[in-house]
C-alpha positions in Angstrom: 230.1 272.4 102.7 229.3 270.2 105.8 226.0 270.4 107.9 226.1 272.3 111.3 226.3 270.2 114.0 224.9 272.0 116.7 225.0 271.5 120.6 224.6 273.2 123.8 225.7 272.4 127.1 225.5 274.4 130.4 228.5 276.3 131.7 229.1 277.5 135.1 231.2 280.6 135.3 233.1 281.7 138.5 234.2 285.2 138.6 238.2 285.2 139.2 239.3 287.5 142.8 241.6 289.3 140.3 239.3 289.7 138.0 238.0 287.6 135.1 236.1 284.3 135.1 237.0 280.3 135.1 234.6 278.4 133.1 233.8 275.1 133.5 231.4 272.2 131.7 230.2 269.8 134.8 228.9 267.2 132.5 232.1 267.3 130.6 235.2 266.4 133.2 237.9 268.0 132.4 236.5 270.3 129.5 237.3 273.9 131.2 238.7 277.4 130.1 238.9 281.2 131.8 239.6 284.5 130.5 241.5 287.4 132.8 239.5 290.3 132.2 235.4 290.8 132.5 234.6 290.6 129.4 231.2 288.3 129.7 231.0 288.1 126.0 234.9 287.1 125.5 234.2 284.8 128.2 231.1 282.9 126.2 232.9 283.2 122.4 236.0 281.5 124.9 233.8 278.5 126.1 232.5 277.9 123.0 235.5 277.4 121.1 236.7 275.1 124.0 233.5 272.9 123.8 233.4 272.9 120.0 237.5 271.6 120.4 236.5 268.8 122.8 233.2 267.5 121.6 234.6 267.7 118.1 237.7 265.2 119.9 235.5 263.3 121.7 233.2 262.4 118.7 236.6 261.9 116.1 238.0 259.4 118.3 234.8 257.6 119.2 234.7 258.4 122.8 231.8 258.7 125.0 230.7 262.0 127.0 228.0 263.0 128.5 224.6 264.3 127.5 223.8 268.1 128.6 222.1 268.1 132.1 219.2 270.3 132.2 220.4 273.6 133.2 218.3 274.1 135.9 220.1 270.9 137.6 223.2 271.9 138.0 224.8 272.4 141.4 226.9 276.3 141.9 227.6 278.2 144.2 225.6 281.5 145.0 228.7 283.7 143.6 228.8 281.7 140.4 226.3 281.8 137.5 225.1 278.7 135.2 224.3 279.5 131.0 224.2 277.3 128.1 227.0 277.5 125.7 226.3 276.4 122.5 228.4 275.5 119.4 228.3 274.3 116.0 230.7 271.0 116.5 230.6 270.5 113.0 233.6 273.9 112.7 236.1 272.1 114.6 236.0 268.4 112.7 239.5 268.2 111.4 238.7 264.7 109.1 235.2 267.1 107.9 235.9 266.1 104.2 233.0 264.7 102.5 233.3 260.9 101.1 231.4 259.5 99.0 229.2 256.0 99.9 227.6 253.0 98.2 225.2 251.7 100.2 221.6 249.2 98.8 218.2 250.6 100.5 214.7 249.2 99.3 213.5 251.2 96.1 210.4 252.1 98.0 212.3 253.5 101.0 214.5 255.5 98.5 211.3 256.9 96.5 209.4 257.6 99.9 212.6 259.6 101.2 213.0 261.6 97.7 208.9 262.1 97.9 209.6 264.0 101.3 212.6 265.5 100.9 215.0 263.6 103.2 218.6 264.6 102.9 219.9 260.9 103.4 223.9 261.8 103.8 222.5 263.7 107.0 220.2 261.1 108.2 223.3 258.4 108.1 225.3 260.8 109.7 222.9 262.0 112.4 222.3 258.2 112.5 225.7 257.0 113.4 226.6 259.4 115.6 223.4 258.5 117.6 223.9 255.3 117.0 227.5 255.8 118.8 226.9 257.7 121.8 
């Protein structure tokens, strides 16, 4: 079973004239979806599923995006709302199977990390993917 992977980025939602709600990410260009009815909760389980899709894309093929933008920064109109939508990325990884790695770390290093617990598989993973952003 994989780690979670979660993130959280803020949404602006735009209620449609006809009814519904186009939802857009502004840090991520063209990560977007909508829903035709109001249904806020639809609309959020919606946005999720698109962001987990994309970031789980954008991380795959090694491509940068954007960090979040602190909600409060973000630029809509007074007929529009902004929340955060978060997802656990991790869900959508299509290459998630687990592989197995050699690697050499100092004895002391590995005796300090077993002394405190460290789950090394999810530091080297947290570690790349920092490392490649």
């Amino acid at each position: 079973m994989s780690k979670k992977l979660m993130m959280a980025y803020p949404a602006i939602f735009r209620a449609e004239e006809n009814g519904g709600y186009y939802i857009e990410f502004p840090d991520l260009e063209g990560v977007y979806t909508g829903i035709s009815e109001n249904d806020l909760p639809l609309g959020l389980e919606m946005a999720s599923e698109v962001l987990g899709i994309m970031l789980s894309e954008f991380i795959q093929n090694g491509e940068k995006f954007n960090a979040p933008s602190p909600i409060n920064m973000i630029k809509h109109k007074e007929t529009e709302f902004v929340t955060l939508v978060a997802v656990d990325v991790s869900q959508y990884f299509e290459k998630d199977k687990l592989v197995k790695k050699t690697l050499s770390i100092p004895k002391w290093v590995d005796e300090r990390g077993k002394k405190l617990g460290v789950d090394f598989s999810a530091l080297l993973t947290q570690a790349i993917l920092e490392t490649t952003e």
